[in-house]
C-alpha positions in Angstrom: 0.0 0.0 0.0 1.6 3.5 -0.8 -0.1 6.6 0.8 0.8 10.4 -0.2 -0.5 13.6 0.6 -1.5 15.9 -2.8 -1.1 19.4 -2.1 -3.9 21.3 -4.7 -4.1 24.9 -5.6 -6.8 26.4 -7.0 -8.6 29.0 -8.7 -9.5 31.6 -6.5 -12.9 30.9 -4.2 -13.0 27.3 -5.2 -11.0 25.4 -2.4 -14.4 24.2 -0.5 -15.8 22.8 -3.8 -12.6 21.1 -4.7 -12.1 20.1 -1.5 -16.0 18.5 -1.6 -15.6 16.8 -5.2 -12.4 15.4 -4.6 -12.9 13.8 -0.6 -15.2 11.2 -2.2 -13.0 10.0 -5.0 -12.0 6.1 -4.7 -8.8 6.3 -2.8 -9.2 9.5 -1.3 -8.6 9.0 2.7 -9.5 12.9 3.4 -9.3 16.5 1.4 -9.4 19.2 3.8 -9.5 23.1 2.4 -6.8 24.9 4.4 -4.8 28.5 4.3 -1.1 28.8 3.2 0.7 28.2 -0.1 -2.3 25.6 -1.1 -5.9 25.7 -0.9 -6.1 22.1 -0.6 -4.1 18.7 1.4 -5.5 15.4 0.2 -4.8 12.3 1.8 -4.7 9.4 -0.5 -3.8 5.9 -0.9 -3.3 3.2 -3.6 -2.3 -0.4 -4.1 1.1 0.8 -5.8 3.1 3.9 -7.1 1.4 3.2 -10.5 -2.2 3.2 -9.4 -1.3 6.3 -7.3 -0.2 7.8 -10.6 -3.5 7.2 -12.0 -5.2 8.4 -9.2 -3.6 11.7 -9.5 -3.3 11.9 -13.1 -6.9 10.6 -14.4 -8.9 11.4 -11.1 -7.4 14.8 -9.1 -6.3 16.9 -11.5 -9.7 16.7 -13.6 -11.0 18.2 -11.0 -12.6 21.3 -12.2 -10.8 24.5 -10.8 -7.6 23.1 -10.2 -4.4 25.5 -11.2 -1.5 22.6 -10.2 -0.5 19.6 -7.9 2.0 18.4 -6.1 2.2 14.9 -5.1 4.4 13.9 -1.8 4.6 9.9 -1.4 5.1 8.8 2.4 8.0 7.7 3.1 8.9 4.5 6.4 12.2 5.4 7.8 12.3 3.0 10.2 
């Protein structure tokens, strides 16, 4: 299982919508709307990197009212 957290920004006044649409996509653990640099921190998870690709690719950034991702894998260092 590979989990990352998708940081979204988006067009302005659109963060709770995008935030709505994309919390009940398949793989989606949680997409909260927050303040900062990004508008929105997903959670996800997937069965492999390649699926998580997907996920991102096909699923997130179709997402109307995105402006760009960026996609942080988590990482086991122990």
């Amino acid at each position: 299982m590979v989990q990352a957290y998708i940081l979204v920004q988006t067009e302005v006044g659109k963060a709770a919508a995008v935030a709505s649409e994309i919390g009940g996509l398949p793989g989606v653990i949680s997409a909260e709307d927050v303040t900062g640099p990004y508008d929105v921190i997903v959670r996800a998870e997937a069965d492999d990197v390649d699926e998580l690709g997907r996920l991102v690719v096909a699923r997130v950034q179709n997402v109307n009212g995105i402006t760009r991702t960026l996609t942080c894998p988590v990482v086991k260092l122990t």
